[in-house]
C-alpha positions as CSV (number, residue, x, y, z in Angstrom):
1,X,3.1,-18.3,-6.9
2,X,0.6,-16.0,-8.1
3,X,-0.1,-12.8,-5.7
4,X,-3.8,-12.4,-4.9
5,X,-6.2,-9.9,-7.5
6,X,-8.9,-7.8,-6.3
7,X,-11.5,-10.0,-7.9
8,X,-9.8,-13.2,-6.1
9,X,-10.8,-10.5,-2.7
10,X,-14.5,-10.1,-4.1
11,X,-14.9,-13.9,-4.1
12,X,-13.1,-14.5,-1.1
13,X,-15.8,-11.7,0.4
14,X,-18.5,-13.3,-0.5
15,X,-17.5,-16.5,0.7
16,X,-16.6,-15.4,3.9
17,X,-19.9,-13.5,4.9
18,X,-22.1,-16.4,3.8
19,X,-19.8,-19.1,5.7
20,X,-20.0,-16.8,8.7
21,X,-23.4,-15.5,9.1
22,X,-24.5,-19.2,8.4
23,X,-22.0,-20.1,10.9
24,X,-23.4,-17.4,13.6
25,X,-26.7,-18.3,13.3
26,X,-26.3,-22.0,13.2
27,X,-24.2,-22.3,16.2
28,X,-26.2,-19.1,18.1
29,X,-29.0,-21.5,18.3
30,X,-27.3,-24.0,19.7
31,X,-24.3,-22.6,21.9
32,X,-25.7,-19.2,22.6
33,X,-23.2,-16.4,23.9
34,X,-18.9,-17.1,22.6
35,X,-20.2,-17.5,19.0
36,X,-19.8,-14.1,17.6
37,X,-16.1,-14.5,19.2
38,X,-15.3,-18.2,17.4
39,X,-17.1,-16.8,14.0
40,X,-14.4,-14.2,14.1
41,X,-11.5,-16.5,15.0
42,X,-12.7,-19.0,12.2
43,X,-12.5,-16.1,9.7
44,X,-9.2,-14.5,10.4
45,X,-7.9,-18.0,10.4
46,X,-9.3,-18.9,6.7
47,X,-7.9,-15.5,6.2
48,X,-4.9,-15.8,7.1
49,X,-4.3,-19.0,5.6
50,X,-5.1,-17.7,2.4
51,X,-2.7,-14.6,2.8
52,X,0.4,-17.4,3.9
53,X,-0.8,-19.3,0.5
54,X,-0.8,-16.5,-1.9
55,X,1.9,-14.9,-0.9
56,X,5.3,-14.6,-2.7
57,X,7.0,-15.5,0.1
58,X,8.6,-18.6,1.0
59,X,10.3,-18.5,4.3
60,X,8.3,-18.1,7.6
61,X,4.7,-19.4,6.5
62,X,4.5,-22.4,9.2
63,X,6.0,-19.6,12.4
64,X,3.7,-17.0,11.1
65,X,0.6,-19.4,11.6
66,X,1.9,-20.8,14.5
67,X,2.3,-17.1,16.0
68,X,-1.2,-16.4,14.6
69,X,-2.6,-19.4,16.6
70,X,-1.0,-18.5,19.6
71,X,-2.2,-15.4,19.6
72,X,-5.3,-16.4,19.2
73,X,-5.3,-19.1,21.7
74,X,-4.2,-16.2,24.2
75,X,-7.1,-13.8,23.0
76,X,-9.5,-16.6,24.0
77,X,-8.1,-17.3,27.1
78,X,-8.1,-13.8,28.1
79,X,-11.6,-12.9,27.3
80,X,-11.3,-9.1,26.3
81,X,-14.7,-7.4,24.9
82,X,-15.7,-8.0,21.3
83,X,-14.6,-4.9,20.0
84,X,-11.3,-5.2,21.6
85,X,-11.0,-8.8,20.5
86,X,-12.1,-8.2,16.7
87,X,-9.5,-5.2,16.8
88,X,-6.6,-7.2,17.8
89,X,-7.3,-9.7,15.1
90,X,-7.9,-7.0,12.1
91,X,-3.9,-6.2,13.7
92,X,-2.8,-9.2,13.0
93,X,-4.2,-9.8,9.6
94,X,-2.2,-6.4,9.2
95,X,0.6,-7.6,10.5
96,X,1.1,-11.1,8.0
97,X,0.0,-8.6,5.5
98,X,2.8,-6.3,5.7
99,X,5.6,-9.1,6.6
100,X,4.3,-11.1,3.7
101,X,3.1,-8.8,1.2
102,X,4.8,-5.1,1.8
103,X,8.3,-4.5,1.5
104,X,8.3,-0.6,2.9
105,X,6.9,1.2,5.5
106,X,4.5,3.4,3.8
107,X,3.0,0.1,2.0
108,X,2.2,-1.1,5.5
109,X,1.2,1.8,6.9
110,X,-1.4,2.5,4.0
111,X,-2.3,-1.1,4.7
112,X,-3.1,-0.3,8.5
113,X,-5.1,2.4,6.9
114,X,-7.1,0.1,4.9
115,X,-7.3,-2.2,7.7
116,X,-9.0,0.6,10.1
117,X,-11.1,1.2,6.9
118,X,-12.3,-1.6,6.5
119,X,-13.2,-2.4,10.2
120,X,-15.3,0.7,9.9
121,X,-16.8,-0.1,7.0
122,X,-17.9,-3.7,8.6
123,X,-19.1,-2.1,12.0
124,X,-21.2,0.4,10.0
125,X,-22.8,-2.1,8.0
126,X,-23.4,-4.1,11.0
127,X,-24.9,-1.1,12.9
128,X,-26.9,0.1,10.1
129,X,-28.6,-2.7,8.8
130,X,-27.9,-5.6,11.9
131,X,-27.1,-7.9,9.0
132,X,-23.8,-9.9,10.1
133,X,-23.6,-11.4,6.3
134,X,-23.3,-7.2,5.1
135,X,-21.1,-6.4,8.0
136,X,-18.6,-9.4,6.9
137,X,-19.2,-8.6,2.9
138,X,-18.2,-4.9,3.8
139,X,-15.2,-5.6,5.9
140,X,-13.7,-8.3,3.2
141,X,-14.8,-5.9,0.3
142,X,-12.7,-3.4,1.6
143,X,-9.6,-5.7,2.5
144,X,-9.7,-6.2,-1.0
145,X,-8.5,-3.7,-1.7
146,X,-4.5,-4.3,-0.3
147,X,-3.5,-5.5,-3.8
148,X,-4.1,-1.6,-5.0
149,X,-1.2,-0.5,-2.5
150,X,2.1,0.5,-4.8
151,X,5.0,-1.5,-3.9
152,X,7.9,0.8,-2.8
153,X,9.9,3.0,-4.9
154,X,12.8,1.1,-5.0
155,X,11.3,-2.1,-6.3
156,X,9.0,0.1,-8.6
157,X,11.6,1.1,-10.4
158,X,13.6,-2.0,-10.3
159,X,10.8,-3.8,-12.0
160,X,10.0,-0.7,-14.6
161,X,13.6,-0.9,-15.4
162,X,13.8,-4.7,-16.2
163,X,10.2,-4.5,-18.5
164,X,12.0,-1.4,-20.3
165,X,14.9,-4.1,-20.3
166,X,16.3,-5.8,-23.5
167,X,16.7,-9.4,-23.4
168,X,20.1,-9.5,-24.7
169,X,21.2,-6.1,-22.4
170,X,19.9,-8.5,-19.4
171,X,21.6,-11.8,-20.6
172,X,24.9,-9.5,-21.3
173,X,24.5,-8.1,-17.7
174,X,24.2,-11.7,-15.9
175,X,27.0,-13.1,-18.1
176,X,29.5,-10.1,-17.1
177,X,28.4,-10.6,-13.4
178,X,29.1,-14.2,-13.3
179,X,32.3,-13.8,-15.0
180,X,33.4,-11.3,-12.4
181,X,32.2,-13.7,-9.9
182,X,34.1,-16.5,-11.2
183,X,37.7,-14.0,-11.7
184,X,37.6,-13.1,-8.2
185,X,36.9,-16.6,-7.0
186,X,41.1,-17.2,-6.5
């Protein structure tokens, strides 16, 4: 499974602030007020999705939408303000993010960062020039960005170590190991 690129991001930006501005302003005519809140649902679900597809990760993709949904089932249901309601869902694109795609707590924590980042960015956009379409770009621009956040030291190294690796040192290595496995089988 290939892991997501920043340029994969760009794309997926631009998508997603011309499916929902032209979502927001078809259905605004139509439905009126609760459209703002389903154009947000309706991204952080295509969102998501595409985080639970690209990532490396195997195990947990089906419970991790199915928590998503409940979630956001619940966050309808309950009716909090917009701000409070597009906060709760930048937390849990954070938090498939980090289960999915971090393996330390200063990756996730930089990603919380970026998260909050990125939220500001999209407000300020939104503020500044009342464009919905810059105010999604923005906040998907800057999401992005997550592929840029260093993997823990531990698995740094571990993967600097095997590319530094000679083929036959590796082979040599997994042939010892099995043959100790297979000696201590008795």
């Amino acid at each position: 499974m290939r892991t997501p690129t920043f340029f994969e991001g760009v794309g997926l930006a631009l998508a997603a602030s011309l499916v929902g501005s032209a979502t927001h302003t078809a259905l605004s005519t139509v439905a009126g007020g609760g459209v703002l809140r389903l154009v947000i649902a309706g991204l952080a679900l295509g969102y998501v999705v595409y985080l639970l597809a690209r990532s490396p990760g195997r195990v947990g993709r089906v419970t991790a939408l199915a928590a998503w949904g409940g979630m956001a089932a619940l966050l309808w249901l309950a009716t909090p303000s917009v701000a409070l309601y597009l906060l709760l869902h930048v937390g849990a694109i954070w938090l498939v993010r980090s289960l999915f795609f971090h393996s330390s707590l200063f990756a996730a924590a930089a990603d919380l960062a970026l998260g909050v980042l990125a939220l500001a960015a999209g407000v300020w956009a939104v503020v500044h020039t009342g464009s919905l379409l810059l105010g999604i770009w923005c906040f998907f621009l800057v999401q992005s960005l997550f592929v840029a956040i260093p993997p823990s030291p531990a698995r740094r190294s571990k993967a600097d170590r095997q590319d530094r690796e000679d083929p036959f040192e590796h082979a040599h290595r997994v042939a010892e190991a099995a043959v100790r496995r297979l000696s201590s089988v008795r």
